[in-house]
C-alpha positions as CSV (number, residue, x, y, z in Angstrom):
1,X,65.6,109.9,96.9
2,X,67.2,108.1,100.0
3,X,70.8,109.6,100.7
4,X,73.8,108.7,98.7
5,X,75.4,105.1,99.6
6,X,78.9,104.2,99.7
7,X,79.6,101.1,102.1
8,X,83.0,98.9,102.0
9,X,84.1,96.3,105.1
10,X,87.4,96.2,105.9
11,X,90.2,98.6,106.0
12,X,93.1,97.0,104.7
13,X,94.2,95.2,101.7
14,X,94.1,91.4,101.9
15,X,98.0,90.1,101.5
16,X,97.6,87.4,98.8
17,X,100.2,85.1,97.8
18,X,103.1,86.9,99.9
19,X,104.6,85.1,102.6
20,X,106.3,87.1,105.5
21,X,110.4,87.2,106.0
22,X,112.0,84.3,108.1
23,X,112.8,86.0,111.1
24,X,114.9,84.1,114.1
25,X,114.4,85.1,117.3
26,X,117.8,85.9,119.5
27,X,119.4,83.2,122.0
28,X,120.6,83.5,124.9
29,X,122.7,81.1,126.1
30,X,121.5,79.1,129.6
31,X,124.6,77.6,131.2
32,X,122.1,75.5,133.8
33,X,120.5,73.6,130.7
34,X,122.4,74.2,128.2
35,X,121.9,70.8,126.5
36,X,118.0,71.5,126.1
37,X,116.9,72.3,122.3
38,X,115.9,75.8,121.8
39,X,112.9,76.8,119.9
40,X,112.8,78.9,116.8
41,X,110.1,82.0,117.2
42,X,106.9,82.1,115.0
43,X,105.7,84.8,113.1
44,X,102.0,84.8,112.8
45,X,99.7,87.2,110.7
46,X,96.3,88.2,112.5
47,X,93.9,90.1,109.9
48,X,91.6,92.5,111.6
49,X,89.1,94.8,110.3
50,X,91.3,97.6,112.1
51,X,94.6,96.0,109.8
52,X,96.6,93.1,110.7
53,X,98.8,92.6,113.3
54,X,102.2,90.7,113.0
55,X,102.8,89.0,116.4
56,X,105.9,87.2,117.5
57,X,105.0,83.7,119.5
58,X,106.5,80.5,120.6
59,X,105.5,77.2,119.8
60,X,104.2,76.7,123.1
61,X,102.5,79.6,123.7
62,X,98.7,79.0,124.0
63,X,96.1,80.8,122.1
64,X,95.2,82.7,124.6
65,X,98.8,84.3,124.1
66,X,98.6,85.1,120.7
67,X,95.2,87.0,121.4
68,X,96.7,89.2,124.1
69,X,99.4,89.9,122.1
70,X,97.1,90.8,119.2
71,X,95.0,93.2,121.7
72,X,98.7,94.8,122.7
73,X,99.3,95.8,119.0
74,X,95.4,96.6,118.0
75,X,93.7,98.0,121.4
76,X,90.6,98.7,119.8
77,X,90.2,95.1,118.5
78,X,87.8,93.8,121.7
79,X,86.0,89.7,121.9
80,X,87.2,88.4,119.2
81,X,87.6,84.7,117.9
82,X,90.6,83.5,115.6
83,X,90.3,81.7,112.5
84,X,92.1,80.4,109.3
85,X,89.1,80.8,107.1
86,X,88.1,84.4,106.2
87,X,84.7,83.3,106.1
88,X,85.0,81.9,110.2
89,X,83.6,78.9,109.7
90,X,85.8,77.2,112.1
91,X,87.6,79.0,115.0
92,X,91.0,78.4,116.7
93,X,90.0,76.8,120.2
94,X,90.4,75.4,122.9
95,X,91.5,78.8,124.6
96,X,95.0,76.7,126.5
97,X,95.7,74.8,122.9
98,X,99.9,75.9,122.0
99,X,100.6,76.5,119.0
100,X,102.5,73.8,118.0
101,X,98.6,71.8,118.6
102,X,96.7,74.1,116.3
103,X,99.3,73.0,113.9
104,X,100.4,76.9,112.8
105,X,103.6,77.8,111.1
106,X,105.7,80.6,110.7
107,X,104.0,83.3,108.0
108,X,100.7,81.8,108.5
109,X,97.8,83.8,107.7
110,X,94.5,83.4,110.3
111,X,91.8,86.1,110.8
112,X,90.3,87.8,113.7
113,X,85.6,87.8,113.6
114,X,84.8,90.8,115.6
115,X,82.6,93.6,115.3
116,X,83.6,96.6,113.8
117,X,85.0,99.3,116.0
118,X,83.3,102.3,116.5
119,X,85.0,105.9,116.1
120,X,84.6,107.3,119.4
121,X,83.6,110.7,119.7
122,X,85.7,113.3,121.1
123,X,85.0,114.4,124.9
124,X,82.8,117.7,125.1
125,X,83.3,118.1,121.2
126,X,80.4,120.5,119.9
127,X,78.9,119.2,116.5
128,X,81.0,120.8,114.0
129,X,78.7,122.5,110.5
130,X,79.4,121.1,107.5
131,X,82.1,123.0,105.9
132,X,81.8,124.7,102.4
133,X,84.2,125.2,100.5
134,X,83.8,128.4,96.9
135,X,84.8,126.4,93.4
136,X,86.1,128.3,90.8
137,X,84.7,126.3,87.4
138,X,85.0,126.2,83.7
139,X,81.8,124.9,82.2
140,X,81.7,123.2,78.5
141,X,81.1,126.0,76.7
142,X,83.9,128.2,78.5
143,X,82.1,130.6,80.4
144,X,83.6,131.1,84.2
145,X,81.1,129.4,86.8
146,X,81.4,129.7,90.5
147,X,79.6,126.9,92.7
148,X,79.7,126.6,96.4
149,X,80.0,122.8,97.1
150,X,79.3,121.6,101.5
151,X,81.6,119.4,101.9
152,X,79.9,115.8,103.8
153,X,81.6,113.5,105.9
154,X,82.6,110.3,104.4
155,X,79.9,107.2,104.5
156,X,83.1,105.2,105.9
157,X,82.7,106.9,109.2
158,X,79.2,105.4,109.9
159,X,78.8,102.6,111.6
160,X,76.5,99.5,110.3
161,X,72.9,99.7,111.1
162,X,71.7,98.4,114.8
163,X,70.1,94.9,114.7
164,X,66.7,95.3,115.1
165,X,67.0,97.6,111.8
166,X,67.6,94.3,109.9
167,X,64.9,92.6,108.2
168,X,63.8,89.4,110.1
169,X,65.2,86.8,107.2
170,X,68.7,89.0,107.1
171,X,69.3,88.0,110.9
172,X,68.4,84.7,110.1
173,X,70.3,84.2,107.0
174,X,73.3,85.5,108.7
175,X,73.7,83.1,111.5
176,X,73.0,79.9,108.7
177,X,75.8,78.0,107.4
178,X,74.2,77.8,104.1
179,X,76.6,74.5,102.7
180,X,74.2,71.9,100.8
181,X,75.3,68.2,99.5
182,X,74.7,67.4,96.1
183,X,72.5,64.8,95.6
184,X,74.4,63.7,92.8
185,X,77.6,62.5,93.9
186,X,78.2,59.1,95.0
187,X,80.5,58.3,98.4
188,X,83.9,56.9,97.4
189,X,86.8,56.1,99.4
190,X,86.7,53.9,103.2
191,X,85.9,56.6,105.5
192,X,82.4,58.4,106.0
193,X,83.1,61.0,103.6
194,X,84.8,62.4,100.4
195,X,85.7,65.3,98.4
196,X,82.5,64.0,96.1
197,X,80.1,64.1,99.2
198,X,81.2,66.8,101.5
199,X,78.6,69.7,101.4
200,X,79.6,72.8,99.0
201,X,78.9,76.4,99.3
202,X,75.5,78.1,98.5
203,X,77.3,79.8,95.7
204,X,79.1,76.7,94.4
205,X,78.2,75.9,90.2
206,X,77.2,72.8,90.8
207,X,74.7,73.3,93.4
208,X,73.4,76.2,91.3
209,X,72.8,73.6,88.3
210,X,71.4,71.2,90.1
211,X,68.4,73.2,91.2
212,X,68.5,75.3,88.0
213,X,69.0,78.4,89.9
214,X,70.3,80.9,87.5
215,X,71.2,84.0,89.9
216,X,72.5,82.9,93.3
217,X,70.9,85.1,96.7
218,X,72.4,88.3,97.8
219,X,73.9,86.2,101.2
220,X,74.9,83.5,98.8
221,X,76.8,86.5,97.2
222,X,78.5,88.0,100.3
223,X,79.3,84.4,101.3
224,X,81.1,84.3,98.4
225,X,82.7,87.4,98.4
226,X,84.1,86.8,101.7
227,X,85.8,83.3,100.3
228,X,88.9,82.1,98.6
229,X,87.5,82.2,96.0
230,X,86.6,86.4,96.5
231,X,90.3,86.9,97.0
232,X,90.2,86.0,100.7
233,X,88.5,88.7,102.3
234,X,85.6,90.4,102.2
235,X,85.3,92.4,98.6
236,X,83.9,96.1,99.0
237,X,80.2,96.6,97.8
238,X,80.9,99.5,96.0
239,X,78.1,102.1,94.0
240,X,78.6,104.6,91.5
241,X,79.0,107.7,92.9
242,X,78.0,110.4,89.6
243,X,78.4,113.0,92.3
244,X,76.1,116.2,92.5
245,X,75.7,118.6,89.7
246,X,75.9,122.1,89.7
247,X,77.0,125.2,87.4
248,X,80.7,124.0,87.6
249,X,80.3,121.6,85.1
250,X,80.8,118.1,87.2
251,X,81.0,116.6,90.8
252,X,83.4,119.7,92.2
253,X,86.0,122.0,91.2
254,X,89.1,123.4,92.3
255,X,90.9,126.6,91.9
256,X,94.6,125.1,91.4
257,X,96.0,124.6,88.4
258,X,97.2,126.8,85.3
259,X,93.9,129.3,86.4
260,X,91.3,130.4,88.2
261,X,88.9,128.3,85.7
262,X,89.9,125.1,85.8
263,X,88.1,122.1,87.0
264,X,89.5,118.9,88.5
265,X,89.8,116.3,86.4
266,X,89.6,113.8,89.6
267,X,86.7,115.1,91.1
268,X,84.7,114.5,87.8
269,X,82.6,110.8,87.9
270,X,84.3,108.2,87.1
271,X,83.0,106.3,83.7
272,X,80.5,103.2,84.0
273,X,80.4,100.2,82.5
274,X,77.1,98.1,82.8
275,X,77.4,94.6,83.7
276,X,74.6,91.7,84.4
277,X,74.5,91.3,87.9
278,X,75.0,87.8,89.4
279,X,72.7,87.9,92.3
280,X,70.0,89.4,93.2
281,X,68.1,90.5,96.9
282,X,64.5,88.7,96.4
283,X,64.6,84.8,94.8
284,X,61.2,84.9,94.6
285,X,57.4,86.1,94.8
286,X,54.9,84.4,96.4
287,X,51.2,85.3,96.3
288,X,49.5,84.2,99.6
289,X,46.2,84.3,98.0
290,X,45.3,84.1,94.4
291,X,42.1,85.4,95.6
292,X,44.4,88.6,95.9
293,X,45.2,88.7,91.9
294,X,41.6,87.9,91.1
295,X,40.2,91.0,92.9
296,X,43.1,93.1,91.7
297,X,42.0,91.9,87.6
298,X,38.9,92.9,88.4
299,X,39.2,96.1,87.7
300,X,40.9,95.2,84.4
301,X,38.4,93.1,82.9
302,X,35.8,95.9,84.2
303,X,37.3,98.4,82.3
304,X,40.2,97.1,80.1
305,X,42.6,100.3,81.4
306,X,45.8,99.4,82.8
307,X,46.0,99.7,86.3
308,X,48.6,99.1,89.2
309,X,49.2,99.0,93.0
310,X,51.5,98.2,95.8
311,X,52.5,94.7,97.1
312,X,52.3,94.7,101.1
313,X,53.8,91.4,102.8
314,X,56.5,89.8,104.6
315,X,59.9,88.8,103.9
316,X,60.8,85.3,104.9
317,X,63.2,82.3,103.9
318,X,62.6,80.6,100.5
319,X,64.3,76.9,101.4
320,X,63.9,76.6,97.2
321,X,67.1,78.7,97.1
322,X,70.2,78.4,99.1
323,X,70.0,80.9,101.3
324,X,67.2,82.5,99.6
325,X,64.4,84.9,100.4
326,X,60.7,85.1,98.8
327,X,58.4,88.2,99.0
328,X,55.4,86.7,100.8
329,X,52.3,89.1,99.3
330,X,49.7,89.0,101.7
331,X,47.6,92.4,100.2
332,X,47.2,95.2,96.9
333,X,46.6,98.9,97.7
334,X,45.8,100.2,94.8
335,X,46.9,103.8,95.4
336,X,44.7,107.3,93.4
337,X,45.7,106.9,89.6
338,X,44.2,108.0,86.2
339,X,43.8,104.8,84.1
340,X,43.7,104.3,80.8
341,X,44.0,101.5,78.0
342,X,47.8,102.2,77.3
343,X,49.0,103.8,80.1
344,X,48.2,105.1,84.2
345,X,48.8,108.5,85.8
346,X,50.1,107.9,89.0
347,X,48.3,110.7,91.7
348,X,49.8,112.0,94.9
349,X,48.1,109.8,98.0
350,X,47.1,111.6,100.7
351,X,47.0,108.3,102.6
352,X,50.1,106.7,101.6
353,X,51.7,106.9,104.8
354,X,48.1,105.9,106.5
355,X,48.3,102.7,104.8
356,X,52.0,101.8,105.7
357,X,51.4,102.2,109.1
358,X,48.3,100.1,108.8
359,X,50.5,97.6,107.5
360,X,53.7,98.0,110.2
361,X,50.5,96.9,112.7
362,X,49.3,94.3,110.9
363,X,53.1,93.1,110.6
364,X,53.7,93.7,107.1
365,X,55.8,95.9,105.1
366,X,55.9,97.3,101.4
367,X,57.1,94.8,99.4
368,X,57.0,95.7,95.6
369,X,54.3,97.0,93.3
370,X,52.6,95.2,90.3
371,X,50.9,96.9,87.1
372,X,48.6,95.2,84.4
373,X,50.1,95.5,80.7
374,X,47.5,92.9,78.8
375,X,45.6,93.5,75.4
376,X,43.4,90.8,74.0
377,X,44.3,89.7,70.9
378,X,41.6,90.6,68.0
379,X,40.6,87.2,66.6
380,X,40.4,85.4,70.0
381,X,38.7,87.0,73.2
382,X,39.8,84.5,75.6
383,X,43.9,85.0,74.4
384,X,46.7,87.8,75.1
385,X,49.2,89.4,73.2
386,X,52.7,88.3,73.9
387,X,54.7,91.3,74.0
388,X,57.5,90.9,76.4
389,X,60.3,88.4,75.8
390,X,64.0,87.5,74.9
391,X,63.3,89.0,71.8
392,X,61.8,92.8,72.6
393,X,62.1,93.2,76.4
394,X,61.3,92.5,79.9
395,X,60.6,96.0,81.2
396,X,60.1,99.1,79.3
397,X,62.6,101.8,79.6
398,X,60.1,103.9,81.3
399,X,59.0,100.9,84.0
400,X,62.7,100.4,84.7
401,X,63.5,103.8,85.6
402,X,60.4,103.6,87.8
403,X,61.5,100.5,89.1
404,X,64.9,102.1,89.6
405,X,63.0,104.7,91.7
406,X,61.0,102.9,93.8
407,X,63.7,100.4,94.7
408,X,66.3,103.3,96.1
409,X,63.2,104.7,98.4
410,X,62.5,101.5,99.8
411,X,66.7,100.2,100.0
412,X,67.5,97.2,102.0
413,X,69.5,97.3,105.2
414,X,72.9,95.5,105.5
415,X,75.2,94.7,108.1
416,X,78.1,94.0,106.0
417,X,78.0,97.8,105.0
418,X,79.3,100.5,106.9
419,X,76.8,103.1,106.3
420,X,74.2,100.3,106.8
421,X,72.0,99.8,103.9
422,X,72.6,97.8,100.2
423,X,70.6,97.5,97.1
424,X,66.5,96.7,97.4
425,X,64.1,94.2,98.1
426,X,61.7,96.0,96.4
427,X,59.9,94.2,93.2
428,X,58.4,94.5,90.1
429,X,55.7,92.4,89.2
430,X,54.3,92.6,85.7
431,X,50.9,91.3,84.5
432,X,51.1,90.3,80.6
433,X,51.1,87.5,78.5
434,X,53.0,84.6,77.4
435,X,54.4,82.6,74.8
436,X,51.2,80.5,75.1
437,X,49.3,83.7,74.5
438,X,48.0,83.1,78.4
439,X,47.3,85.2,81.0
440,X,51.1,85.4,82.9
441,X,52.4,86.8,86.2
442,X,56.6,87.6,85.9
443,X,59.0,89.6,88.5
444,X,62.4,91.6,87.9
445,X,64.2,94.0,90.1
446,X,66.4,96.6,89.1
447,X,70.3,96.1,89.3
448,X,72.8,98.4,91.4
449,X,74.0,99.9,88.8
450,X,70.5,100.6,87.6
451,X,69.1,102.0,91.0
452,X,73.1,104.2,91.0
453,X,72.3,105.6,87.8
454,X,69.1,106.5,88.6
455,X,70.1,108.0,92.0
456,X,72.3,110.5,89.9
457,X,69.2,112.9,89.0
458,X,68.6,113.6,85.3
459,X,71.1,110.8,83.9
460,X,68.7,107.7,83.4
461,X,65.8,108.9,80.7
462,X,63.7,107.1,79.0
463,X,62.6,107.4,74.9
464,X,59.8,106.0,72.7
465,X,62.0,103.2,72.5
466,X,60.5,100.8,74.9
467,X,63.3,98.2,74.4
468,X,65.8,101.6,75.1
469,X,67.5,103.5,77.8
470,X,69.3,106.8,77.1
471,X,72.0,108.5,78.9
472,X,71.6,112.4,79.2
473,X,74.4,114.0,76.9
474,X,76.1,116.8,78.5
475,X,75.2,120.4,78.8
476,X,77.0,123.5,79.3
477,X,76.1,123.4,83.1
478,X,76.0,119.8,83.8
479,X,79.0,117.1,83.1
480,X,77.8,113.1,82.3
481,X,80.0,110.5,82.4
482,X,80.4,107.8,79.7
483,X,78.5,104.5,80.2
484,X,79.7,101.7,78.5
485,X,77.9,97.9,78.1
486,X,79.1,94.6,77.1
487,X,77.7,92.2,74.3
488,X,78.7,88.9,73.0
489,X,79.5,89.0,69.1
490,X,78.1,86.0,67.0
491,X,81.5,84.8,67.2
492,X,81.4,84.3,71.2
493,X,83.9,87.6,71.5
494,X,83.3,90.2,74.1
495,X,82.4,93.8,72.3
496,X,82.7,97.2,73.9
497,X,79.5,99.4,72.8
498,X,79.2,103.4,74.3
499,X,75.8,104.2,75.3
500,X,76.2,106.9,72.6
501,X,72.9,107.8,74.1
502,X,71.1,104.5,73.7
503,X,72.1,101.3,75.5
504,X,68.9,98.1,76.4
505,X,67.3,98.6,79.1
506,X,67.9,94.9,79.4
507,X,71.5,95.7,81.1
508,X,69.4,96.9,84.5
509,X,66.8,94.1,84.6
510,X,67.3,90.8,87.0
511,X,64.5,88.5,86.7
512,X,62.8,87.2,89.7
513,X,61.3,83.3,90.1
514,X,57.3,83.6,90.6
515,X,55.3,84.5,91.6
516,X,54.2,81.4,92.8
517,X,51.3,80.1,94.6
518,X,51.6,77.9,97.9
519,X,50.7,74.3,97.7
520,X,48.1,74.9,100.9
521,X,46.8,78.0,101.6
522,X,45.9,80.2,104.8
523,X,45.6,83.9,103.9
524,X,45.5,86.2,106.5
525,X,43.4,88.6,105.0
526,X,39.7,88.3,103.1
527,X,38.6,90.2,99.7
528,X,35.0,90.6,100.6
529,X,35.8,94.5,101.1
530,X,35.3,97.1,97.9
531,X,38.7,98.2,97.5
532,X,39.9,101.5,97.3
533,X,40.3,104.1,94.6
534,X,38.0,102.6,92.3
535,X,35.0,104.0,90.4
536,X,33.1,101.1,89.8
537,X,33.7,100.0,93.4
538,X,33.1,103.1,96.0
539,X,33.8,102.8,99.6
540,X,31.4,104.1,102.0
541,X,29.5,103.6,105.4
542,X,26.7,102.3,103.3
543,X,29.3,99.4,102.2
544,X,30.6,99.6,105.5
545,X,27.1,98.6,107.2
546,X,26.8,96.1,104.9
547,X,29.8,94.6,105.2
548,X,29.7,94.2,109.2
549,X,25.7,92.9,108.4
550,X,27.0,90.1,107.2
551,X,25.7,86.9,108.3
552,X,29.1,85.2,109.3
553,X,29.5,88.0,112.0
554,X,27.9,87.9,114.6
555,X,28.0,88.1,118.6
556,X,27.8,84.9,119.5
557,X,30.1,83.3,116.6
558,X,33.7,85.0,117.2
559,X,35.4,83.0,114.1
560,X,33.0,85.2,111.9
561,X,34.0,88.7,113.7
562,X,37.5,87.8,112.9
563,X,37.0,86.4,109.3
564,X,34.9,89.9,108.5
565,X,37.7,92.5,110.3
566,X,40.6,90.4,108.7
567,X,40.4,92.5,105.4
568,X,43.1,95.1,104.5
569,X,41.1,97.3,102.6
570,X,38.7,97.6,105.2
571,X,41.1,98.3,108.2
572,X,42.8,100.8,105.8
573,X,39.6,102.6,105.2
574,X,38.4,102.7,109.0
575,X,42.0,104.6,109.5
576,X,41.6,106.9,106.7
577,X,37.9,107.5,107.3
578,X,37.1,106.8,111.0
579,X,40.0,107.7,113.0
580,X,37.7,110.2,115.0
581,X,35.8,107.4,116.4
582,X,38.0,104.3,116.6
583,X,41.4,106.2,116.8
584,X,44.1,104.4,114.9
585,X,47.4,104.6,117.6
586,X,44.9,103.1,120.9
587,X,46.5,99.9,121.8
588,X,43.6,99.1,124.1
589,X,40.5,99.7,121.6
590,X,41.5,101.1,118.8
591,X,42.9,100.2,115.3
592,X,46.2,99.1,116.6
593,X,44.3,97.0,119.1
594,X,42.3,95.0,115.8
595,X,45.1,94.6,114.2
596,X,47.0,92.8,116.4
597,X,44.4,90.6,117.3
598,X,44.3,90.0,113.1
599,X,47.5,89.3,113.0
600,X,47.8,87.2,115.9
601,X,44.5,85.3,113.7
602,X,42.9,85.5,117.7
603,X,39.3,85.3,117.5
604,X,39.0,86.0,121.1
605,X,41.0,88.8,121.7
606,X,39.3,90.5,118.8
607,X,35.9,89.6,120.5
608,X,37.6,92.0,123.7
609,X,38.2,94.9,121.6
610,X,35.0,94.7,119.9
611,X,33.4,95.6,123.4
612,X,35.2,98.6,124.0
613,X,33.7,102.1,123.9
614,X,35.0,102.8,120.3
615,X,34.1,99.9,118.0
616,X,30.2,100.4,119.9
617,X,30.1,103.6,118.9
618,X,31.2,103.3,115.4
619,X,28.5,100.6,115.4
620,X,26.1,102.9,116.6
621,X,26.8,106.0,114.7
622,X,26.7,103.5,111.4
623,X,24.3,101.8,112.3
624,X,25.0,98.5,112.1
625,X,23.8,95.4,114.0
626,X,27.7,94.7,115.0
């Protein structure tokens, strides 16, 4: 499991709706010019991520005034730009504008955009060991318990993750404005624009509707969070914490109270209550290739066992979505597993981490997974079973909690957090049938509150139920919290159910458009490899030979050298299998050296590597014409 996550931005408590007390500044009488009008002082509100500031101006001071005056009250607060939206859309400038031009009054509001400050460490400070502190318990059943609990710093003290730790699209998506226009309202009024046509926020209703988008994107989500319409600053993005569990019963102890076996009723989790989440990370799937499903089905209709593997891609920007981002699935590795006709044993892989850094070279990452659940219906062999709907359920409780799983060991990193990282981009695709009894693609993700309960070892189980989730009832050593969810009546009321230990497994499930095929296609990988981990399918230099025999590669044609090496399963073999000859880390000739030049789709500087020392002796020890 990746390490607990707790992130908020902001220190302070936004100030709605209160405005600050008149305040006059003194006068002193001026004999020489007595008859000129004397100004009243301004009271202006700066909010910081450090706090806010109350600073005391004139209405001719210039801007440049207020923000030394702000830096005089908040030193740490360095190069930042002042604004009346919380969101900074629109700075305060020029730099020698008064204040009477910007047009601010006494008790306004107007916020500071800088980065957050850094808690700088203390001058030859040695790193100080986590301190422990002896808790004194009372378990469920009575018995005295003693637990020894190391008390971590708080996530609030990290700072957010360094840039190049964001994904690619993140940077991107944070620098866009993100406003659309609707295309249905009509100009009214003399000037160029109106209310009607101005262009509305990426999580506005109405721009939702009009492109039928039922969950708006994560940055659609922090946009709006950090809105009027959020409350006016940026909202905390808080997780569960369920604590640790140990033999005192819950999350810690303490020894006060009315005895030595007591246990804090604070320090216990709080309760849950499962919502549906209005957002979600990844808008969509795309499949670069379908040539990529059909190999990955081959297996099924070989042997009619279900079978799965991981998605390897790229994140990028999906211009379907405002402020969206699609999974771009470029390649399956289809990982050691036990198959059979209702269910997979998933193996340990010796070469897991092997293929992910196969992938980082090819400029790819792990994107999601995807499993085959299909059963052909008995009186028609060419038609599926529809057994996931409205009506039973998207995921089973067992490939939710897996989902959960996978998602918190593959989380997403986020600059708006302070320890750095925020839910998953991780998905779940699912190969079943539909309503039309036809052979269907869908993708979900997990919820927050799915991937905190899951974090919280031993909570989230899953029953015979498929349509079911249960929460873990309390034992004499270990302390659960309740967990309630929300359902609608027949009468349109809200109703309050316990997960008393059931609850659907529906409450953790976020659907996902796609996946979805592109109009024109340009994979940048070929199938024509036997892929790995398959018994009707082995891998071997006798496949290997034939595969560099092949008629399209040759010396003298380039395109066909490149069209034969562009093949994930093959490069992933060659580093699992022939790292001894063409070593996998050589930038010059070796497997880092061929992928670049397949990612780079550069027939010639593939042709340069394939003259080196290593790929000729691979050829020769193979055997193969090259």
């Amino acid at each position: 499991h990746p390490p607990r996550l707790s992130c908020c931005l902001g220190k302070s408590k936004a100030l709605r709706g209160k405005v600050a007390p008149l305040e006059t500044s003194s006068v002193v009488p001026c004999a020489p010019d007595a008859t000129k009008p004397q100004t009243m002082s301004l009271v202006l509100r700066v909010q910081t991520r450090e706090g806010q500031a109350r600073v005391t101006v004139q209405p001719t001071d210039s801007l440049a005034t207020l923000a030394a005056k702000v830096q005089e009250q908040l030193p740490a607060v360095q190069n930042f730009k002042l604004s009346r939206d919380p969101g900074h859309k629109d700075y305060l400038k020029p730099a020698n504008a008064t204040i009477a031009q910007l047009k601010l009054q006494h008790g306004d509001r107007i916020f500071a955009d800088h980065a957050p400050v850094a808690a700088a460490p203390a001058a030859d400070a040695a790193p100080a060991a986590s301190p422990t502190k002896t808790i004194t318990g009372q378990s469920l059943s009575g018995a005295k318990v003693v637990e020894e609990v190391v008390m971590t710093d708080s996530p609030a003290t990290k700072g957010p993750p360094p840039p190049s730790a964001l994904d690619e699209v993140d940077a991107l998506l944070e620098k866009e404005d993100g406003r659309e226009h609707l295309k249905s309202t009509v100009k009214r009024g003399f000037g160029d624009q109106s209310i009607d046509t101005m262009a509305v926020e990426p999580y506005d209703e109405r721009l939702l509707k009009e492109k039928d988008i039922k969950l708006m994107s994560f940055h659609a989500y922090l946009r709006k969070l950090k809105s009027v319409a959020g409350g006016g600053k940026f909202s905390e993005l808080r997780r569960h914490d369920f604590g640790s569990y140990g033999t005192s019963g819950g999350k810690a102890g303490t020894t006060s109270g009315w005895g030595g076996s007591t246990v804090s009723m604070k320090a216990l989790p709080k309760p849950m209550t499962l919502n549906r989440q209005k957002y979600r990370h990844v808008d969509r799937v795309e499949i670069e290739d379908h040539g990529v499903f059909d190999k990955f089905l081959d297996s099924w209709r070989q042997t009619g066992a279900m079978r799965y593997g991981y998605l390897y891609g790229t994140y990028e920007r999906d211009n379907m979505v405002p402020l969206g981002i699609k999974a771009v699935v470029k390649a399956i590795y289809e990982p050691p597993q036990e198959c059979a006709v209702d269910g997979v044993n998933m193996l340990e892989d010796p070469d897991g981490e092997m293929v992910d850094k196969v992938a980082a070279m090819c400029g790819m990452k792990k994107v999601g997974w995807i499993f085959i659940d299909l059963e052909v219906m008995a009186d028609d062999g060419t038609k599926y079973l529809h057994t996931r709907g409205a009506d039973t359920y998207f995921l089973r409780g067992n490939e939710a909690v897996l989902a959960a799983h996978m998602q918190n060991a593959n989380p997403s990193a986020c600059s708006e957090c302070d320890d750095g990282y925020f839910g998953s981009k991780f998905v779940t695709v699912v190969v079943t049938g539909n309503a039309q009894n036809e052979l269907d693609y869908v993708a979900y993700q997990v919820s927050q509150q799915g991937m905190d309960v899951e974090r919280a070892s031993g909570i989230l189980e899953w029953t015979s139920k498929p349509d079911k989730c249960r929460v873990a009832l309390s034992t004499q050593d270990r302390y659960v919290p309740a967990i309630f969810y929300q359902d609608v009546s027949e009468y349109g009321n809200k109703t309050t159910h316990t997960a008393e230990p059931y609850f659907p497994v529906d409450y953790l499930v976020v659907s996902v458009n796609g996946p979805t095929f592109p109009q024109e296609s340009n994979p940048l990988f070929s199938n024509a490899f036997p892929i790995e981990n398959r018994m009707t399918q082995p891998q071997g230099v006798d496949q290997l030979r034939t595969h560099l025999n092949h008629p399209d590669n040759k010396a003298i044609r380039p395109t066909g050298q490149l069209r034969c090496l562009s093949d994930f399963h093959l490069l992933v073999y060659l580093a699992a299998k022939h790292s001894s000859i063409v070593p996998v880390d050589d930038a010059n000739e070796g497997l880092r050296a061929i992928c670049k030049a397949v990612a780079a789709r550069d027939p010639g500087l593939l042709a340069d590597v394939l003259q080196k020392p290593s790929w000729l002796n691979l050829v020769a020890v193979i055997g193969a014409g090259g």
